[in-house]
C-alpha positions as CSV (number, residue, x, y, z in Angstrom):
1,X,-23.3,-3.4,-3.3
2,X,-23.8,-1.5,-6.3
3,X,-20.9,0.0,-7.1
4,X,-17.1,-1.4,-8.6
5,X,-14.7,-2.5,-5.8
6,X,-11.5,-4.4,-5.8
7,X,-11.5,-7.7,-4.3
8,X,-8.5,-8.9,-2.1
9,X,-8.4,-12.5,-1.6
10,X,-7.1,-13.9,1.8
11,X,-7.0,-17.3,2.9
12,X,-8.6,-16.7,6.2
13,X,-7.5,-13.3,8.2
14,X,-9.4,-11.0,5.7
15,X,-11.1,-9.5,9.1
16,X,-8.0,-9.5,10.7
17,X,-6.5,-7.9,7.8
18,X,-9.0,-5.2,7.5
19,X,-9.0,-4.6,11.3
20,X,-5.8,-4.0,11.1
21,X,-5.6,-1.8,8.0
22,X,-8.4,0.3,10.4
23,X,-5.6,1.0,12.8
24,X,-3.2,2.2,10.4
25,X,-5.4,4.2,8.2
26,X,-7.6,6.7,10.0
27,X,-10.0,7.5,7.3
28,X,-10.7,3.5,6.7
29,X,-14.6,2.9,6.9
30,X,-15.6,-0.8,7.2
31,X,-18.8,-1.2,5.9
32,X,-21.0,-4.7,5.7
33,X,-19.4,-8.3,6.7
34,X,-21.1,-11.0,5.2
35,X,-20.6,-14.2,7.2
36,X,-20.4,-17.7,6.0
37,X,-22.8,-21.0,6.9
38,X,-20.2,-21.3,10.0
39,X,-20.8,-17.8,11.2
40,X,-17.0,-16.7,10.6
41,X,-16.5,-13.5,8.2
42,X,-17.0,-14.2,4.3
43,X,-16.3,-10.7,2.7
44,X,-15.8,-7.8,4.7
45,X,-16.2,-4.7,3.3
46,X,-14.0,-1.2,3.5
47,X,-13.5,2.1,2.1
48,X,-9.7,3.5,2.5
49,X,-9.7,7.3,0.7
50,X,-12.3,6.8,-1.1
51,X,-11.4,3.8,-3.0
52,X,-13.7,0.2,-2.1
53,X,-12.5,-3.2,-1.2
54,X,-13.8,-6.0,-0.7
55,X,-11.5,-8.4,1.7
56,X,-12.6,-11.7,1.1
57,X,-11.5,-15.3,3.4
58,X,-11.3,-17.6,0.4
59,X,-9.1,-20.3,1.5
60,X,-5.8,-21.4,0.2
61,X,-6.8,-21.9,-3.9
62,X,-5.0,-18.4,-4.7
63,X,-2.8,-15.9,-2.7
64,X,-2.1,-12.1,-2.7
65,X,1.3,-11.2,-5.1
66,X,2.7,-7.7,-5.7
67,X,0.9,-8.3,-9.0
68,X,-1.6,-6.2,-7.5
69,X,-0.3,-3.1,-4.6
70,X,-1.7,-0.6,-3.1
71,X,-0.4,3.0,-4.0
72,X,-0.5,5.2,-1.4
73,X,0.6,8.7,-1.9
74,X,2.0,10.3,1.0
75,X,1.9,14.3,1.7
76,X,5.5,14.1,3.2
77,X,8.3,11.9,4.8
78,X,7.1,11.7,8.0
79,X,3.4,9.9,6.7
80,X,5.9,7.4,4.6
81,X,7.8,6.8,7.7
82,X,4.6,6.1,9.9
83,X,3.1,4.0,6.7
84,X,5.9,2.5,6.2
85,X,6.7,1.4,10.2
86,X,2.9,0.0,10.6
87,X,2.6,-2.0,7.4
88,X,6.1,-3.4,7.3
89,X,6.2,-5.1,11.0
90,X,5.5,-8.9,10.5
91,X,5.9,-8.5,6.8
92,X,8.5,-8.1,3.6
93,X,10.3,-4.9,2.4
94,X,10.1,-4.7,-1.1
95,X,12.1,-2.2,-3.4
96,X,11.5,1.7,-4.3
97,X,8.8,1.8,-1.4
98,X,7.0,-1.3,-1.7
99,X,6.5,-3.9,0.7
100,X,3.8,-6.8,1.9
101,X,2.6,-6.4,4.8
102,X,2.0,-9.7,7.0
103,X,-1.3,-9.9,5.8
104,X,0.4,-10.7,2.2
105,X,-0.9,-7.6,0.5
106,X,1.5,-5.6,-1.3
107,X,1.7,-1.7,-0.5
108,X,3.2,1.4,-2.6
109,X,4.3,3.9,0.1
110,X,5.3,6.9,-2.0
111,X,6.1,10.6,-1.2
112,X,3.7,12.9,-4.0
113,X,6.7,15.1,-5.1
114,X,8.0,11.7,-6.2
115,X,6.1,11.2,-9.9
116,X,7.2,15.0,-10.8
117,X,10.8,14.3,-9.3
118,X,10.8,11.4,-11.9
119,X,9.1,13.0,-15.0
120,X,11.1,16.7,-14.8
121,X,11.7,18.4,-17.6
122,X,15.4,18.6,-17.3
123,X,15.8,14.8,-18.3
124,X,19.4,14.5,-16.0
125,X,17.4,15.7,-13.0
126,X,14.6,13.1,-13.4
127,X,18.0,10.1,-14.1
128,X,19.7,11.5,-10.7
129,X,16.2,11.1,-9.3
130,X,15.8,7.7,-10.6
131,X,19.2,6.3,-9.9
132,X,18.6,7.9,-6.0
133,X,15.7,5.5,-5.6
134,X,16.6,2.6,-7.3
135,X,18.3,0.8,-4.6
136,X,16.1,2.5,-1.7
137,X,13.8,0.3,0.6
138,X,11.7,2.8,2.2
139,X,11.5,6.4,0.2
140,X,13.2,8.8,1.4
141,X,12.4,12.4,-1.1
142,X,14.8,14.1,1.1
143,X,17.8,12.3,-0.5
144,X,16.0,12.0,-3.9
145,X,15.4,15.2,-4.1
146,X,19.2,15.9,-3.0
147,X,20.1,14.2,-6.2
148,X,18.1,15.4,-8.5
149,X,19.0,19.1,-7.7
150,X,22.7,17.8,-7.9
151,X,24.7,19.8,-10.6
C-alpha cells in the first residue's frame, strides 16, 4: 500500500466490521486482508467513496471514540434515514446525526443542504437552523429547513 489511509483500530471484529459496512454501503470495495501467524484477519483493507481504510484487529490496548467519525453526506432524507436505520441497530445514537455503530465506530449522517443551512447569509436563518438541530438525534432537513425559512 502506497498511498495515505486511515486506520480504524478494533479489538477483534475488524472483518466483521468491514463486512458489515459492505452491506450498508454499496460502493465499499474491500481490497487486501493481511492475516496474522494464527490465520485470523490482521488488517483488512476498504475503499468507501473514495476514501481508504485500513480496519485493523489490534486487541484491547486502545478503542474507537467519537474523537474520530465518519462524515457522511447524504443527497436527501431518505439516504439519512436508510444510513441512519443500518448503522444505528446494535449501537449508540449520538447528537445532531451522529451515532456508533455496534462496531464502536462513530458515524456523521448528515443531509448536504445542512452546512449551507448553517452558514446562510441571513445570520437568523442559519440560528433557527442551528437551534432546529441542536437537540435532534437523527437529521431531519425537512424540519431544519422549516425553521430556518421561519419569519
Amino acid at each position: 500500500m502506497k498511498h495515505t489511509a486511515t486506520c480504524l483500530w478494533f479489538p477483534t471484529d475488524a472483518d466483521n466490521a468491514v463486512r458489515f459496512y459492505n452491506t450498508v454501503f454499496p460502493d465499499l470495495s474491500v481490497g487486501d486482508v493481511s492475516h496474522g501467524a494464527d490465520g485470523s484477519a490482521l488488517v483488512v483493507e476498504f475503499t468507501l467513496r473514495g476514501q481508504r481504510f485500513l480496519a485493523l484487529n489490534g486487541g484491547p490496548t486502545y478503542t474507537l471514540s467519537p474523537a474520530v467519525s465518519i462524515y457522511v453526506p447524504c443527497p436527501d432524507q431518505s439516504e439519512v434515514d436508510r444510513l441512519w436505520a443500518a448503522l444505528s441497530d446494535g449501537g449508540t445514537e449520538l447528537s445532531c446525526g451522529w451515532l456508533t455503530d455496534a462496531y464502536g465506530l462513530t458515524w456523521q449522517i448528515v443531509p448536504e443542504e445542512l452546512p449551507a443551512l448553517l452558514t446562510d447569509p441571513d445570520p437568523a436563518r442559519a440560528e433557527r437552523a442551528r437551534q432546529a438541530m441542536m437537540p435532534m438525534r437523527k437529521l431531519d432537513i425537512g424540519v431544519i429547513r422549516d425553521a430556518a425559512a421561519q419569519t
